[in-house]
C-alpha positions in Angstrom: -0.7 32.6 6.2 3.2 31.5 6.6 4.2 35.0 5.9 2.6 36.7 8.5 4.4 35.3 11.2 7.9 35.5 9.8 10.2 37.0 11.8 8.7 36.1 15.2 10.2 35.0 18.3 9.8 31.4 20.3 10.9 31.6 23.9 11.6 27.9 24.3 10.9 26.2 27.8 11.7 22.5 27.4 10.6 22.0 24.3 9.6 23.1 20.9 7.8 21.5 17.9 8.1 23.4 14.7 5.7 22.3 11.7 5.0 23.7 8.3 3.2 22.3 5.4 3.3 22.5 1.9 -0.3 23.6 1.5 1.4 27.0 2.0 2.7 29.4 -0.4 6.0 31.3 -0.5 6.4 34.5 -2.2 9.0 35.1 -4.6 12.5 35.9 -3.5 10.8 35.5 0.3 13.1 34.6 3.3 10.5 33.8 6.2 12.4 33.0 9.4 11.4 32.2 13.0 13.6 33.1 16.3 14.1 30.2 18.6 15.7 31.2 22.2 16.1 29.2 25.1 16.0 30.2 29.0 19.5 32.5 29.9 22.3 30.2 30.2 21.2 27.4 28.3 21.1 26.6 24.1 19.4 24.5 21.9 19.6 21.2 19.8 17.7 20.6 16.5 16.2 17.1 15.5 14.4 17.0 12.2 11.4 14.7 12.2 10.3 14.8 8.7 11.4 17.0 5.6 10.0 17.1 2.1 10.1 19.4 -0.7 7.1 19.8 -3.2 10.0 20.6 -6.1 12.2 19.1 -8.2 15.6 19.0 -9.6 16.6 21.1 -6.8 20.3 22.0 -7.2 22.1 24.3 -9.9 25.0 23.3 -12.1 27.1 24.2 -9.1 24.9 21.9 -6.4 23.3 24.9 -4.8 19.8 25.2 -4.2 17.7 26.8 -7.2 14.5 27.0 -6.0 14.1 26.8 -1.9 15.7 25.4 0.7 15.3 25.5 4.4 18.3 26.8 6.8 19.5 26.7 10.5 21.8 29.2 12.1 23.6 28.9 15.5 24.4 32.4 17.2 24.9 33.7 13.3 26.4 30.6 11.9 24.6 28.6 9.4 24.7 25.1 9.6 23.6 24.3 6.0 25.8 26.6 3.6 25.0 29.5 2.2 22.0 28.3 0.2 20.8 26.0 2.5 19.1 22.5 2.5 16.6 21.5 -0.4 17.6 17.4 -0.6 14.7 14.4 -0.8 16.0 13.1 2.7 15.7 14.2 6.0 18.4 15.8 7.7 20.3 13.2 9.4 21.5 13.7 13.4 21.0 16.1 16.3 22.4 19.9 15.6 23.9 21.6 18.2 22.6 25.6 18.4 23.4 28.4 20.4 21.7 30.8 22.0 20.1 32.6 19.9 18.6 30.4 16.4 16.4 30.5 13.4 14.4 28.2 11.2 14.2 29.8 7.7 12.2 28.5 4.4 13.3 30.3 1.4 12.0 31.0 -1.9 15.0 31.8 -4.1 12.5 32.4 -7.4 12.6 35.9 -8.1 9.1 36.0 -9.6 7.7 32.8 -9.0 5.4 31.5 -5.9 6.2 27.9 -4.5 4.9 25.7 -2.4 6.7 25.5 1.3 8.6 22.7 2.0 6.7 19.9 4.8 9.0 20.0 7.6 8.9 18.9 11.2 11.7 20.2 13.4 12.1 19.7 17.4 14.1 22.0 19.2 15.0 21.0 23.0 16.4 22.8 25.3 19.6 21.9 26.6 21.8 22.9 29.3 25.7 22.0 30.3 27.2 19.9 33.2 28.8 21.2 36.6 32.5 21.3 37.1 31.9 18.0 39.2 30.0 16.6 35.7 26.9 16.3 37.4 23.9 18.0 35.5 21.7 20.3 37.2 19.1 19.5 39.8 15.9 17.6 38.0 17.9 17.5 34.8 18.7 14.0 32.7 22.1 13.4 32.0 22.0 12.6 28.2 25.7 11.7 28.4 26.6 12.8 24.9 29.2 15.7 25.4 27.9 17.7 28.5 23.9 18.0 27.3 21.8 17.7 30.0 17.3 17.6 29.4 14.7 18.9 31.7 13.6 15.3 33.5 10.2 15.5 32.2 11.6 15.4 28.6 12.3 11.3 29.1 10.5 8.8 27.4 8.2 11.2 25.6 8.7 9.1 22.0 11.7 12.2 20.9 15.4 11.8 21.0 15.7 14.6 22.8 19.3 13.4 23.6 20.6 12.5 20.3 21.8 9.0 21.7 18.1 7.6 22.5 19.3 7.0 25.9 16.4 9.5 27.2 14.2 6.7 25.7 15.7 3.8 27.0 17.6 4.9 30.2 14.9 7.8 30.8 12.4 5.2 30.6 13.5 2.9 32.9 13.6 6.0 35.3 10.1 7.0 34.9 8.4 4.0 33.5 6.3 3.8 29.8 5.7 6.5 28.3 1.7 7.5 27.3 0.7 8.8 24.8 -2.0 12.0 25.4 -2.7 13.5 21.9 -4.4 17.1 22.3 -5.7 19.2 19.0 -4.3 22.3 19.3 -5.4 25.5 17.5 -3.0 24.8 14.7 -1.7 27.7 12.6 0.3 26.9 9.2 3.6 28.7 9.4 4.9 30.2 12.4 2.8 30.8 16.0 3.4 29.3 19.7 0.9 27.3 21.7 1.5 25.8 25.3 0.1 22.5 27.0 1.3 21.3 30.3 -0.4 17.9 31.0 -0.9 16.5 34.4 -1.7 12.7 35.4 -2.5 11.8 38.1 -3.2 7.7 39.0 -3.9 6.8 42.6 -3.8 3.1 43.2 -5.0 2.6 46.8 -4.0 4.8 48.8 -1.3 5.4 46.6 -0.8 8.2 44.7 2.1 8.7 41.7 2.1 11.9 40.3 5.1 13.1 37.7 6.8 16.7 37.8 6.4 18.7 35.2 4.3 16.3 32.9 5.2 16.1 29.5 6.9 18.8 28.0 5.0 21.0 25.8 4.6 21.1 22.3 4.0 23.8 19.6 2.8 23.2 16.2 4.2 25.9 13.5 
């Protein structure tokens, strides 16, 4: 159930994956929002993956939303107006958070239940140049504004970087990206899981093994 995990807290390390579906019900007049942190020092960006509402004629005579919507905040700051998201496309772009953010689905209906909203969000972890513009040790530079990714974020099929360039650039680096597809124990709403994969290929005497792996993925 969605609503018993409103309100919780997501550490992110890397990276985040953020899913709900529309099997799920919202309450009337509910506000369920999740906490998103990242590691001291660093913030997060937001990618939308996929986005679609179960509703209808969605704004009011004043083009708010009058039934649901979804909404991101940045360190307090919304980045969607006060009532939020509720259009038939995807958000379009990277969003550039703080350090402290949340992922709400609202049910403006004061007596009615509604369906949630399908949405697939990435969060990624994100952290800022040196003086000298060089990014941290075992960090990608995305070179878009200062962002720099963990290294074993490249060529994992996201845009972490909001320019592709950790998918063509980061690939280059670290060779083709495989795809390892894991069921995880998948809960509808809000909950945290964490997968580190390891592979390891020895050719010969030979043996290639990348840091970190892929980074880890959460299904909400």
């Amino acid at each position: 159930d969605l609503t018993y995990y409103c309100g919780s807290t997501i550490f992110v390390d890397r990276e985040v994956k953020v899913r709900v579906r529309s099997q799920t019900y919202l309450n009337p007049n509910q506000n369920c929002t999740l906490i998103l942190r990242p590691n001291r020092g660093n913030r997060l960006v937001a990618t939308f993956l996929g986005f679609n509402l179960s509703t209808s004629n969605y704004y009011d005579d004043s083009g708010n939303c009058q039934y649901e919507s979804i909404q991101l905040t940045a360190d307090g700051s919304s980045q969607f107006g006060y009532r939020g998201y509720c259009g038939y496309s995807v958000p379009y772009g990277q969003y550039r958070l703080g350090s402290i953010n949340t992922i709400s689905v609202i049910n403006w209906q004061q007596y009615s239940y509604i369906y949630a909203p399908n949405l697939d969000i990435i969060f990624t972890e994100v952290s800022s140049k040196y003086s000298n513009n060089n990014c941290p040790y075992q960090m990608f530079d995305c070179q878009n504004y200062d962002t720099c990714i963990d290294d074993s974020l490249t060529c994992n099929g996201y845009n972490d970087c909001g320019n592709n360039l950790d998918e063509t650039t980061g690939c280059h680096n670290h060779g083709p990206y495989i795809d390892v597809s894991v069921n995880l124990p998948a809960i509808v709403g809000c909950s945290v899981g964490f997968v580190v994969f390891v592979v390891i290929i020895v050719v010969t005497v030979v043996i290639c093994r990348r840091r970190g792996g892929k980074g880890g993925y959460s299904q909400f």
